[in-house]
C-alpha positions as CSV (number, residue, x, y, z in Angstrom):
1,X,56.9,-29.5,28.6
2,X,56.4,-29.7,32.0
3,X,54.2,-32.2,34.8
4,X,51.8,-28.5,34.7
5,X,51.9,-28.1,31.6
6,X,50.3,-31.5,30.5
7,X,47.6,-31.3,33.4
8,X,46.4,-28.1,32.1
9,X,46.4,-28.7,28.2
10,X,44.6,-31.7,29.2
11,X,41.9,-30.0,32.1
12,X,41.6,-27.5,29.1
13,X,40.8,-30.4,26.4
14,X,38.5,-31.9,28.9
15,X,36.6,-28.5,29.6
16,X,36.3,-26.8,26.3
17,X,33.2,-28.9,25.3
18,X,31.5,-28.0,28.3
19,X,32.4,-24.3,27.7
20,X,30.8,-24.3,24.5
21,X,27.8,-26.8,25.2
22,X,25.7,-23.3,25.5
23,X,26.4,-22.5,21.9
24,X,25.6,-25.4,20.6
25,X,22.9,-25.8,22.3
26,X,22.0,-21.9,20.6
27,X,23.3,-23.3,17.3
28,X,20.7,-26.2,17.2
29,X,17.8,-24.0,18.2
30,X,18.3,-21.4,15.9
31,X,18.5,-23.8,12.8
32,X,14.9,-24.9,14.0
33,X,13.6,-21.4,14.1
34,X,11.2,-20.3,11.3
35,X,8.7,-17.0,10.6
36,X,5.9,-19.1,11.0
37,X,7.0,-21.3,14.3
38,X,6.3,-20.5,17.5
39,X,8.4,-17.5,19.3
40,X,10.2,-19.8,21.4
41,X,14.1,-18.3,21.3
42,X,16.8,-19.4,21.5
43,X,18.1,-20.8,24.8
44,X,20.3,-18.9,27.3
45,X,22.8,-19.9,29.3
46,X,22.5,-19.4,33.8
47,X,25.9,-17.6,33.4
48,X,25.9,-13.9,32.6
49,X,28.5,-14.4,30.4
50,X,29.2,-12.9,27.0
51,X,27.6,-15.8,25.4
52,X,24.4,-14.8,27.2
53,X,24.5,-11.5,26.1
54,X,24.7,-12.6,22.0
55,X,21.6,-15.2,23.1
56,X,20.0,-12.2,24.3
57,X,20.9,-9.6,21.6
58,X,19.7,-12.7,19.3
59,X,16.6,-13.1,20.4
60,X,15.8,-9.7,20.5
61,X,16.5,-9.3,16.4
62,X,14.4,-12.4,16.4
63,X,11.3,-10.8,18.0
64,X,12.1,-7.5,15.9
65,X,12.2,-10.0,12.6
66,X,8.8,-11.6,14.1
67,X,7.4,-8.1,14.2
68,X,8.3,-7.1,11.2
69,X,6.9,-10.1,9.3
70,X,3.5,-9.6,11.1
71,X,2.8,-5.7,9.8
72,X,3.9,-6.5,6.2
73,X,1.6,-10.0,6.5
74,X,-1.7,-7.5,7.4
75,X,-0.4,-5.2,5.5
76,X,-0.6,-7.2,2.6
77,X,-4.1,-8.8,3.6
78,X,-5.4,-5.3,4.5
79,X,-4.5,-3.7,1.1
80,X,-5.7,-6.6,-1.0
81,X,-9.1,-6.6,1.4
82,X,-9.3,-2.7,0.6
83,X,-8.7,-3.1,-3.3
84,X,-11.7,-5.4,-3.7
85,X,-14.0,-2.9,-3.3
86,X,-12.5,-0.1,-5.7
87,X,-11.6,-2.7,-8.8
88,X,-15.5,-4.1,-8.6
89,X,-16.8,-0.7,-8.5
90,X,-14.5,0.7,-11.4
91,X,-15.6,-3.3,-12.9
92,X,-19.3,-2.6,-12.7
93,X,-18.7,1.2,-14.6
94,X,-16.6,-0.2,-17.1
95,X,-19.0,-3.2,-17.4
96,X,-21.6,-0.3,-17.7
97,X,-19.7,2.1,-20.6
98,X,-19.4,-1.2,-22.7
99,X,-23.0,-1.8,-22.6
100,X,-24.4,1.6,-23.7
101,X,-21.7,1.0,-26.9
102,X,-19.4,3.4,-27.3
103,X,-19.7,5.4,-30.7
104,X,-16.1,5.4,-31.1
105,X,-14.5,2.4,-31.8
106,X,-11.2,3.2,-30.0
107,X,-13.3,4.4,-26.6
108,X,-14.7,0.3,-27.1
109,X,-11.2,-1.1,-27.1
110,X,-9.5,1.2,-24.1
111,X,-12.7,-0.1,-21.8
112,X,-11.7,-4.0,-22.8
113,X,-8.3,-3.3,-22.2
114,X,-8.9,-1.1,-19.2
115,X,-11.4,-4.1,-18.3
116,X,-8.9,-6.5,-18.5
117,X,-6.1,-5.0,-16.2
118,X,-9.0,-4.5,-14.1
119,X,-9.7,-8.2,-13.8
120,X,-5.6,-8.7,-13.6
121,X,-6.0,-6.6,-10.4
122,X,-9.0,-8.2,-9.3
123,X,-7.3,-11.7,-9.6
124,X,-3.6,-10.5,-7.8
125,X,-5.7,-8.9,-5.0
126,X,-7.6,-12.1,-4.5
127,X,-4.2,-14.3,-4.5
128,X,-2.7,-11.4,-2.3
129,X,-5.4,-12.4,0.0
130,X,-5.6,-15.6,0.2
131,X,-1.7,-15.8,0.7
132,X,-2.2,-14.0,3.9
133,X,-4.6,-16.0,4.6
134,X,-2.5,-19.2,4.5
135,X,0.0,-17.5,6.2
136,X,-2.2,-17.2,9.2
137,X,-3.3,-20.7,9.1
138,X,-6.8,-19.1,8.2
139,X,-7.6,-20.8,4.7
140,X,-9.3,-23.9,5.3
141,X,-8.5,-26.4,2.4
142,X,-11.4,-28.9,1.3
143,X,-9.7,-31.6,-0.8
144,X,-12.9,-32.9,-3.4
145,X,-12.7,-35.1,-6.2
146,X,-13.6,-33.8,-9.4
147,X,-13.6,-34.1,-13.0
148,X,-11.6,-32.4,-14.7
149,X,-13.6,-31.5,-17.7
150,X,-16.0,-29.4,-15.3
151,X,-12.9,-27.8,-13.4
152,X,-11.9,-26.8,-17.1
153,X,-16.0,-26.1,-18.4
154,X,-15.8,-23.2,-15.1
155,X,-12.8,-21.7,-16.2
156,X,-14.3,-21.6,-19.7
157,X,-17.7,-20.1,-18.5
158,X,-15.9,-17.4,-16.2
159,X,-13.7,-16.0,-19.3
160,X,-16.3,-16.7,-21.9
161,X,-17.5,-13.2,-22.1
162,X,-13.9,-11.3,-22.2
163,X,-13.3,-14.1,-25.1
164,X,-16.2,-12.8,-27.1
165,X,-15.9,-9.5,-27.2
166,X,-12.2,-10.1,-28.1
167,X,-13.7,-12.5,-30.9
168,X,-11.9,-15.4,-29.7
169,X,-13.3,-18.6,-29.0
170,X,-12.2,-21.1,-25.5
171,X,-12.0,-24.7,-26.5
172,X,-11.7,-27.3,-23.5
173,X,-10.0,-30.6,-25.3
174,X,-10.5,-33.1,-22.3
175,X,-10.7,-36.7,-22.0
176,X,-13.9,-37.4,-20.0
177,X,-13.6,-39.4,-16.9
178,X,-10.6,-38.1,-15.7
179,X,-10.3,-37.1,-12.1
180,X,-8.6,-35.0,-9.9
């Protein structure tokens, strides 16, 4: 191997990392990137270069990606808004059939069944919502102390009525005085 020889394999040794300091640079950045972070891409290179170009054609998919998570994130908080109104309307007729007693004992049991789903609805459109909510930094969190016998007593007071009429009975089996 010749005097040349040697000079370049070692020029070439000695510039490779400079060469590829743009990638890396690219590689760091893009393993910070998340949905929800800020729209900061990843950096280019001055050359106009191919490496350039795939920073480019990178961010680009990035911004399309960005895009597309914002339409499905108000789609999804747009839908579940729109239910609301629907399941408490069809909520308050049901809630209205079961009260005049139906004659037929089978028309009694569709409406609690029908109820129910109604209320399963209710309850994924409300965690629909507030999932797009906390995607958009929107839902402001209150942290309280609380006992944990009441928390429980609430969840027994919201169901009690679906309980009953499915003659079941809630029973809350707390120690008092414990917090959370």
């Amino acid at each position: 191997m010749g005097r040349r020889d040697e000079l370049a394999s070692v020029a070439g040794y000695g510039l490779a990392p400079a060469s590829l300091a743009s990638v890396e640079a690219m590689r760091r950045r893009a393993g910070e990137i998340s949905i929800s972070g800020s729209a900061v891409g990843l950096p280019l290179p001055p050359a106009r270069d191919e490496v350039r170009r795939l920073g480019e054609t990178l961010n680009a998919m990035l911004t399309r990606i960005r895009e597309a998570f914002e339409r499905e994130r108000r789609f999804v908080a747009d839908a579940s808004h729109e239910l609301r109104t629907p399941l408490a309307v069809m909520r308050t007729e049901i809630d209205g059939a079961l009260l005049r007693r139906p004659a037929e004992p089978d028309v009694r049991l569709a409406l609690l069944a029908v109820r129910s789903e109604c209320s399963r609805l209710t309850r994924l459109s409300d965690d629909l919502l507030v999932l797009a909510r906390l995607d958009e930094g929107r839902l402001p969190i209150h942290a309280t102390v609380g006992e944990l016998s009441g928390l429980f007593g609430l969840i027994r007071d919201h169901y009690a009525d679906l309980a009953a009429e499915a003659s079941r009975f809630i029973v809350i089996d707390v120690p008092q005085k414990v917090s959370v």
